[in-house]
N, C-alpha and C positions, 0 to 999 in steps of 0.2 A: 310312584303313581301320581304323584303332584302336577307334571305336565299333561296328565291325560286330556283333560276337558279346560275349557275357557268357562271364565265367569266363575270359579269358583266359591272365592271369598274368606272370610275368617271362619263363618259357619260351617260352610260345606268342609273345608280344609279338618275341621273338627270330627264332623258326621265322616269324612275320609277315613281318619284314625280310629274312632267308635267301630267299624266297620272292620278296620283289620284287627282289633282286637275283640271282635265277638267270629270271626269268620273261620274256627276249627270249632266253636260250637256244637258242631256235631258228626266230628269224628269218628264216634264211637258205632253212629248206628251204622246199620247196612247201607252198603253204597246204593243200593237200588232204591232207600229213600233218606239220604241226606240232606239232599236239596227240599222236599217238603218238610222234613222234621227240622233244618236248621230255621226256613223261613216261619214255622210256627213260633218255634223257642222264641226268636226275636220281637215279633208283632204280637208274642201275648206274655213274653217275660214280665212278671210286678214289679221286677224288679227295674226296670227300665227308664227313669225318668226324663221323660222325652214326652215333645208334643207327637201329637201320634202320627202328623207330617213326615216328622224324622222318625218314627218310628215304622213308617210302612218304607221311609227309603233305606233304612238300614237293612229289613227286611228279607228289602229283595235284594241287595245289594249281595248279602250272605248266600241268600238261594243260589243265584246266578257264582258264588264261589265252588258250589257243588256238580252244575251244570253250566251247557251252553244253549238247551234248549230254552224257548219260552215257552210257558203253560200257560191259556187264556186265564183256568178258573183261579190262576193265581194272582194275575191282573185284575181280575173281577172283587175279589178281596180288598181289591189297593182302590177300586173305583171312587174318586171323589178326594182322595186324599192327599195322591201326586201327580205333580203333571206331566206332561209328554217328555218332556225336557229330562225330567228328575226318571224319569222312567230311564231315559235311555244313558246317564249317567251313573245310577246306578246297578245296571246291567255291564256299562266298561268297566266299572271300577271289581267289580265280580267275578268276572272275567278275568282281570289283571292278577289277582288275589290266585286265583286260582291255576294259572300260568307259574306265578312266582312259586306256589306250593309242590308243582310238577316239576318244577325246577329245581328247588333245595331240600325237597320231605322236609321242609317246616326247620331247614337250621338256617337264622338268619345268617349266619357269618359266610354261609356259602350266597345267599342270597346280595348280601352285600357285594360281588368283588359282577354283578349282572349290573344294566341300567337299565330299563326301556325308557327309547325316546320317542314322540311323537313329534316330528318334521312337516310342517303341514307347508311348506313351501318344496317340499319336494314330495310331495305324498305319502310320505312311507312311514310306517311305525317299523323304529328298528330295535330290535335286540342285541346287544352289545354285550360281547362276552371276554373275557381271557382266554389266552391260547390252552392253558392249564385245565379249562373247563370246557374245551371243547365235546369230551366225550359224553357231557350231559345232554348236549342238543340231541337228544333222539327224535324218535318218529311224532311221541305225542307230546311234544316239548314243541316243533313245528306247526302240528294240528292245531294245537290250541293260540299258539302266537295267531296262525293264521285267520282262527275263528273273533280274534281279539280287532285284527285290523278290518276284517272286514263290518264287523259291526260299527268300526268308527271310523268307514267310508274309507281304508288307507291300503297303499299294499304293503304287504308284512317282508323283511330285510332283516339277513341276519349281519354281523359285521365284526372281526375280530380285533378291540381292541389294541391300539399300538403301546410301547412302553415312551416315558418320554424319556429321550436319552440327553446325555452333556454333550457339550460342546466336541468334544474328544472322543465321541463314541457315534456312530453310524446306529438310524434308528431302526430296527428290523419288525416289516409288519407282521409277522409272524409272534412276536411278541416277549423278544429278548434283543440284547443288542450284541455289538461287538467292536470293541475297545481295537483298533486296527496299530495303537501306539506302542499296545501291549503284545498284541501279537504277531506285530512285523519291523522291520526296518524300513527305513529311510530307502535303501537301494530295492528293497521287494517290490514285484511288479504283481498286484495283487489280483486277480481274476475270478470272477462269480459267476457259476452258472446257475441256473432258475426257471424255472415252468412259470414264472412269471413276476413283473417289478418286486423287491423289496423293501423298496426304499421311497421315500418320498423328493426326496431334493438332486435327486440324479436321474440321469438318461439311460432308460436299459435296452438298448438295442436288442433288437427282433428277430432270429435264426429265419429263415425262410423256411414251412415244410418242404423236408426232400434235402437239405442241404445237411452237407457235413465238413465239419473244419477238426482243425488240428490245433493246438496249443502250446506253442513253443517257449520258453522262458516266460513264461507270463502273455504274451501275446497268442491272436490268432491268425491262422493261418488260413485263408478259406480255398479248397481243395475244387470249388464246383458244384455240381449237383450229382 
């Protein structure tokens, strides 16, 4: 979550941290009021020692980790204490939190092998995954990416992590490779078919729809249409 927002600092980078670790706070209650009992817990904890600047952006920061709606009369609470800016900062980072929780049920190690990136010269916030993890992206793994990018003006991109391979190994975007030293000779005539490029530093020629070939010792043969 470090690249979310510009301008952050040594503080905010702090109140970031503070934030993902109070933001399962309240787990326990009913989903239907997570989001208000986390934001109480936080903004009236005693235990909390924080000027109450950071303590209403932590706040909301948590709330928004339980939802993606905004409540005015929870903004009216916050009146006077943060500004627009910190408002909408800590609504991504809430969001983000809560993306990542949808994504791992809370084990960071599965958490770890995800990025998000926010690309603001291409517009896109993207999620970055391993091939191995693809069956995580469901329905509300998307929804919530999506609700992430659009509150920070981006389009949401998901994108399948490559491996980086050695010299002696072709890199396959799918996200393994294949050692061609190990598993051909020198005389093999080696041929890839693909619904689409695998590879980054090679040319993969385009079947034409309607067309069909043949493939003879390694080569093709094109038969027509």
């Amino acid at each position: 979550t470090a690249n979310l927002v510009d301008g952050e600092g040594k503080h905010g980078a702090l109140l970031r941290e503070a934030a993902g670790l109070l933001s399962d706070i309240a787990w326990r209650a009913h989903p239907d009021h997570r989001a208000n009992d986390a934001f109480r817990q936080v903004f009236t904890h005693p235990g909390l020692l924080v000027e109450h600047r950071d303590r209403a952006f932590l706040a909301l920061a948590v709330y928004h980790r339980y939802t993606g709606k905004e409540m005015p009369q929870v903004l009216d609470q916050l009146h006077g204490l943060i500004r627009g800016e910190e408002v909408q900062r800590a609504r991504i980072l809430g969001l983000a939190f809560r993306l990542g929780e949808t994504i791992s049920g809370g084990d960071p190690t599965t958490l770890d092998r995800f990025a998000l990136l926010r690309r603001k010269d291409e517009g896109r916030l993207c999620l970055r995954h391993t091939a191995a993890d693809r069956a995580l992206l469901g329905e509300v793994v998307v929804k919530r990416l999506n609700g992430l990018a659009t509150t920070m003006a981006l389009r949401p991109a998901i994108e399948e992590a490559t491996v980086q391979a050695p010299n002696n190994h072709r890199e396959i975007l799918l996200g393994w490779t294949v050692d061609f030293a190990v598993e051909t000779t020198p005389r093999d005539i080696v041929t890839m078919i693909a619904t689409h490029a695998l590879t980054r530093d090679e040319t993969w020629p385009p079947m034409k729809g309607g067309e069909f070939k043949v493939f003879c010792g390694g080569l093709s043969r094109s038969l027509g249409q």
